[in-house]
C-alpha positions in Angstrom: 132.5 108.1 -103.7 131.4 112.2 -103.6 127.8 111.9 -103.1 127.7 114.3 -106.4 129.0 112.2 -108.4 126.6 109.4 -108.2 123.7 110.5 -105.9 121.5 107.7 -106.4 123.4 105.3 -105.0 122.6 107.3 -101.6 119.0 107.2 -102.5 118.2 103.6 -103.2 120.3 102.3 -99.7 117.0 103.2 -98.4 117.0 105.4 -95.7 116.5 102.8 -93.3 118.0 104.4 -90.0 115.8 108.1 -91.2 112.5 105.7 -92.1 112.9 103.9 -88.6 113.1 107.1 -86.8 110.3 108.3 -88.5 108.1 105.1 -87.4 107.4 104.1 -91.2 106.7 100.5 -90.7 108.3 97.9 -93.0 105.3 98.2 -95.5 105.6 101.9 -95.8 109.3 101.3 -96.3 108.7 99.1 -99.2 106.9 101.7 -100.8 109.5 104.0 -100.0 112.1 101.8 -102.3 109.1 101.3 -105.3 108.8 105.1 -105.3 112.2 105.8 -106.3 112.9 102.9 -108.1 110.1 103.8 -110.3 111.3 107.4 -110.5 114.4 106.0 -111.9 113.3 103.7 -114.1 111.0 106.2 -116.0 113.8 108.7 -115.8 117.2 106.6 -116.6 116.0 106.7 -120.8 115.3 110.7 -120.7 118.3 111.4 -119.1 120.1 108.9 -121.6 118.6 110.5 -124.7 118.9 114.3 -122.6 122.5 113.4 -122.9 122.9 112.5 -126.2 121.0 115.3 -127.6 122.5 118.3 -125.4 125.6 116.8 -124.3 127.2 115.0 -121.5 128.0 118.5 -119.5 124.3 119.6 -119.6 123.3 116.2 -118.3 125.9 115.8 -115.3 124.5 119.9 -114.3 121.1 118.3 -114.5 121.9 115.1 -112.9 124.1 116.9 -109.8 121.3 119.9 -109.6 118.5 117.2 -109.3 121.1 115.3 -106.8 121.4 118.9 -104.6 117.6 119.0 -104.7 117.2 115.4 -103.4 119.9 115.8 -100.7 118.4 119.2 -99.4 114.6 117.4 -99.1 116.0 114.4 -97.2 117.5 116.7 -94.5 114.5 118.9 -93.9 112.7 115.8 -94.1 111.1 115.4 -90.8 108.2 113.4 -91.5 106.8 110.4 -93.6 105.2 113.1 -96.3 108.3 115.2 -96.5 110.6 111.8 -97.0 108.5 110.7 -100.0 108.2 113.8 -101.2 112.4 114.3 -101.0 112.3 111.0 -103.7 110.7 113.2 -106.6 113.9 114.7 -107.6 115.3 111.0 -108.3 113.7 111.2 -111.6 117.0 112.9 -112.9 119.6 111.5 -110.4 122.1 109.3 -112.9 125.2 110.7 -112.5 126.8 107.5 -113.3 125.5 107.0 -117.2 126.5 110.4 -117.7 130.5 109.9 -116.0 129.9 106.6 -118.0 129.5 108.8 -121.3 131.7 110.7 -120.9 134.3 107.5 -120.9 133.0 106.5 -123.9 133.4 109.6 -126.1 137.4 109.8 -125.1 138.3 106.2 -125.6 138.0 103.5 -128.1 136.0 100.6 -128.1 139.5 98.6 -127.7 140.3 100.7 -124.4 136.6 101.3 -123.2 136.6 98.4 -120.4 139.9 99.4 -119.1 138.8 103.3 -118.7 135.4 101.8 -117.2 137.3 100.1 -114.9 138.9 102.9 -113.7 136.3 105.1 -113.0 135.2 102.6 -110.4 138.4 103.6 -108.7 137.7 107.3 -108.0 134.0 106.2 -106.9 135.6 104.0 -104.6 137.5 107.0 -102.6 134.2 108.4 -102.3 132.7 104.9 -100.8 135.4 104.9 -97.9 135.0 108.5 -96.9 131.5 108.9 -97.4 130.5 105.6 -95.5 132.7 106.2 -92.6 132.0 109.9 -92.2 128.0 109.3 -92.8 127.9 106.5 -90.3 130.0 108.7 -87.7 127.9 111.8 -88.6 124.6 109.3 -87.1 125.8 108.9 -84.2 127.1 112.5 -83.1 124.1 114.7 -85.2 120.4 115.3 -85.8 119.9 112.5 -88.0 118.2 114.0 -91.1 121.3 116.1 -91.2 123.6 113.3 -91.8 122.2 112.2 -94.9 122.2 108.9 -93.5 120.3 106.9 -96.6 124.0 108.0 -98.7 125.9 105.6 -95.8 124.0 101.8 -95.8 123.7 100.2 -99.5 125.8 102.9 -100.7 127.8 99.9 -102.2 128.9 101.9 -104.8 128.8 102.7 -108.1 130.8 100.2 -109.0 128.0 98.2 -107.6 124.9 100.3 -108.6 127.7 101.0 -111.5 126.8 98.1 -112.9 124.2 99.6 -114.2 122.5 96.5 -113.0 123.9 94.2 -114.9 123.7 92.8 -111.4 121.9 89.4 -111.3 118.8 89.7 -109.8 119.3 87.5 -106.8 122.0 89.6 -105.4 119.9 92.8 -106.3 117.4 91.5 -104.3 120.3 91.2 -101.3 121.3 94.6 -101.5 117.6 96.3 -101.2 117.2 94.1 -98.1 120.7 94.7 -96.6 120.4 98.2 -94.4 117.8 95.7 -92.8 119.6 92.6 -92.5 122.5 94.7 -91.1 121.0 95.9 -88.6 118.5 92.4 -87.9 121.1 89.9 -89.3 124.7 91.2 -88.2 123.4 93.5 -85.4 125.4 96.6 -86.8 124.8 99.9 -86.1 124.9 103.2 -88.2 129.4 103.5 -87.4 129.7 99.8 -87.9 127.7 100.2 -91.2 129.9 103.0 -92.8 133.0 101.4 -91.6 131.6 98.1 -93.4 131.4 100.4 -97.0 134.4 101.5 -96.5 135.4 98.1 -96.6 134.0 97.6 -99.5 135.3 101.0 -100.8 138.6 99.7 -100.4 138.0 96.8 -102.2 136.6 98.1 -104.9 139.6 100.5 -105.3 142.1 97.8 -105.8 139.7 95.9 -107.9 139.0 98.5 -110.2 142.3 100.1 -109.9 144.6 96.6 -110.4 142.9 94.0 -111.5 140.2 94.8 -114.1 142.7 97.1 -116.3 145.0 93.7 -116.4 142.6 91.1 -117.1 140.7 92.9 -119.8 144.2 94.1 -121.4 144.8 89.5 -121.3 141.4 88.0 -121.5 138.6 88.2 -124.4 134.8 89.8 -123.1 133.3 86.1 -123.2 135.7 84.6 -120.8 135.7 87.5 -118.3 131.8 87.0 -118.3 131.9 83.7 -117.9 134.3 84.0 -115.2 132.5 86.9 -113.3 129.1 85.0 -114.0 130.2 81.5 -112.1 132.3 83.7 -109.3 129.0 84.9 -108.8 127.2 81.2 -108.3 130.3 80.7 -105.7 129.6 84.1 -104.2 125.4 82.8 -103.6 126.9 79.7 -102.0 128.9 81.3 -99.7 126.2 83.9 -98.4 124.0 80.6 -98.1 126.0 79.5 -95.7 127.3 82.7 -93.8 126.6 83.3 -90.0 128.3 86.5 -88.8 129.4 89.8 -90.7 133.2 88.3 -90.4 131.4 85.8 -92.8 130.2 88.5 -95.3 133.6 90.5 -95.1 135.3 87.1 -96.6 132.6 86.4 -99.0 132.9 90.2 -99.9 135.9 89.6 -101.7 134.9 87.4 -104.8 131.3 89.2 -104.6 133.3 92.9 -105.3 135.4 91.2 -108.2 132.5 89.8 -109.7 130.6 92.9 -109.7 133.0 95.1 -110.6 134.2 93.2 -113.7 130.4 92.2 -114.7 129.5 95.7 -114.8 132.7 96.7 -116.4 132.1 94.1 -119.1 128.5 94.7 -119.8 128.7 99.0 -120.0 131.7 98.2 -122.6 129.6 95.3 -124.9 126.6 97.3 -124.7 128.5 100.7 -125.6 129.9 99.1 -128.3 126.8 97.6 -129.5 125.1 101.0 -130.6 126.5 104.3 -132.6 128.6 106.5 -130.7 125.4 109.1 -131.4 123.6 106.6 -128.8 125.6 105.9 -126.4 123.8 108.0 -123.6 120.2 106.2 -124.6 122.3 103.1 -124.0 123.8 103.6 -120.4 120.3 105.7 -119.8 118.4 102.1 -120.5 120.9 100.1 -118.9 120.5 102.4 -116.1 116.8 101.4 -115.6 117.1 98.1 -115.0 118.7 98.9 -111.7 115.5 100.9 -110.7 113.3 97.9 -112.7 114.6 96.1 -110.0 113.8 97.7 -106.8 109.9 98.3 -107.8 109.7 94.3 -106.6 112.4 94.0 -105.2 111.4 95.0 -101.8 108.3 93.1 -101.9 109.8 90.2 -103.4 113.1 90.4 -101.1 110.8 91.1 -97.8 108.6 88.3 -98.6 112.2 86.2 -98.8 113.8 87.4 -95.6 110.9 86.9 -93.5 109.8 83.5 -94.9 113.1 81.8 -95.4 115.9 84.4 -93.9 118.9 85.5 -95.0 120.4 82.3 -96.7 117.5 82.5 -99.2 118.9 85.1 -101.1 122.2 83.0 -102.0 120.4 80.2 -102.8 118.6 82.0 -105.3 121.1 83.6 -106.4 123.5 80.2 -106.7 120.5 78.3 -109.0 120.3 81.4 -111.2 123.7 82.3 -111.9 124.7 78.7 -112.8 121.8 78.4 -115.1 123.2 81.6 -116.2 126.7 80.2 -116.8 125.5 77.4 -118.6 123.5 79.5 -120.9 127.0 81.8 -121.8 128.8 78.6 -122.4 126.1 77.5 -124.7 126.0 80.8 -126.3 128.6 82.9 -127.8 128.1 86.3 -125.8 129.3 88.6 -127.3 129.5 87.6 -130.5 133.0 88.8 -131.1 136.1 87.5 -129.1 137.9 90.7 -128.3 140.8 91.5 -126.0 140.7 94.9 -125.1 144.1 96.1 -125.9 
């Protein structure tokens, strides 16, 4: 995906490979991640309600100015007060609420989660040739230049895309994972970005095939309760993983899952407000994302160092069945509708 068009997703894979090099020590990094997450969170609503008042164009100009501002920091950023100070500018960063808004004034509610789906597909391209090229750039340049934090967690904006309708546990996973690729799986920075563009690729075809089909077939409450208990399989499955070849399997049904949850949840939650609102909506929804990684690094450290790695999928297995049960218990959403 083009760093511009969803720059936070560069920002909250925490610069792990820049922080190291910079000898910030894990509990300085954890800061790191609360800063911005808490610069997001305060700043997902604005930008939401920016939108809606002065239109989508002013708010992606805002979004990709405050994105060019944040980029520019990071690679002058040669020391710990310069790397938090290169955070500030994350206040504004949501470039994907406002693509998102702009899906939602050209399409009708009956063809919102198919269009959703598809802008996944175009963030995808940017995953594969932004992860590759960043991790590449690491090894053969100064590393502030590289922009290296847009490489690790950059799992997309069809995974950040989900406006964190992301469960929690898995949330959790993805703060931790630039260090549990580099502690767990012994990657380096190359092996890293070739890894998103993995996951790039996958998301493409997910986004790109499947989604557009099943929502065109299936109501919102199945697809939920589908992508909701592929999830509980996805937490057992990272339980139980050893070696990256492990997570590259296991990536399959985790992509699916994610792609089609957030897909599911922007359209319901679009469709649960006036058109006039929209952009307050996907600005909220945005925040719970950055809500997430103000205790998520504490939380996830405390996790990884106590229990390791298989922690996070059983946590994330307990939750998501208790989850499912709940949706089958509970009609979510309240209307059965097959987006045709």
């Amino acid at each position: 995906r083009p760093y511009s068009s969803h720059p936070r997703d560069g920002a909250w894979a925490t610069p792990s490979y820049l922080a190291k090099s910079l000898s910030l020590d894990s509990v300085g990094f954890g800061y790191l991640q609360t800063t911005f997450g808490v610069l997001q969170l305060v700043g997902g609503p604005i930008f939401g309600r920016f939108a809606d008042q002065f239109g989508t164009r002013a708010a992606l100009i805002l979004s990709c100015a405050s994105g060019s501002a944040f980029f520019l920091l990071t690679s002058i950023s040669t020391s710990i007060p310069l790397l938090f100070l290169s955070r500030l500018p994350a206040v504004f960063m949501h470039g994907l609420p406002g693509a998102q808004k702009v899906i939602t004034d050209l399409t009708n509610p009956s063809q919102r989660a198919d269009a959703l789906g598809k802008l996944g597909l175009c963030f995808g391209i940017g995953i594969i040739i932004g992860s590759a090229l960043g991790g590449s750039l690491r090894v053969s340049c100064f590393l502030p230049l590289t922009y290296i934090n847009t490489v690790l967690i950059n799992m997309s904006s069809s995974y950040t895309d989900v406006c964190f309708s992301l469960t929690l546990p898995l949330g959790l996973f993805l703060i931790m994972f630039s260090i549990i690729s580099m502690d767990f799986f012994g990657l380096e920075a190359v092996e890293s970005g070739y890894l998103m563009s993995y996951f790039g690729v996958l998301q493409m075809v997910v986004q790109g095939l499947v989604i557009g089909r099943l929502t065109n077939n299936c109501t919102e409450r199945t697809l939920l309760r589908l992508s909701v208990f592929v999830f509980a399989g996805v937490g057992l499955g990272m339980a139980l993983m050893r070696t990256v070849w492990h997570y590259c399997i296991i990536a399959v049904p985790l992509v699916f899952a994610f792609s089609m949850l957030g897909t599911i949840t922007d359209s319901i939650l679009t469709k649960a407000v006036p058109s006039s609102d929209t952009g307050t909506m996907l600005g909220i929804c945005a925040s719970v994302q950055p809500l997430t990684r103000t205790v998520g690094p504490t939380i996830g450290g405390v996790l990884y160092k106590q229990f390791g790695v298989s922690s996070f999928g059983y946590l994330q297995l307990v939750v998501n069945i208790g989850l499912f049960v709940y949706l089958l218990k509970n009609k979510i959403p309240l209307r059965e509708v097959k987006s045709q």
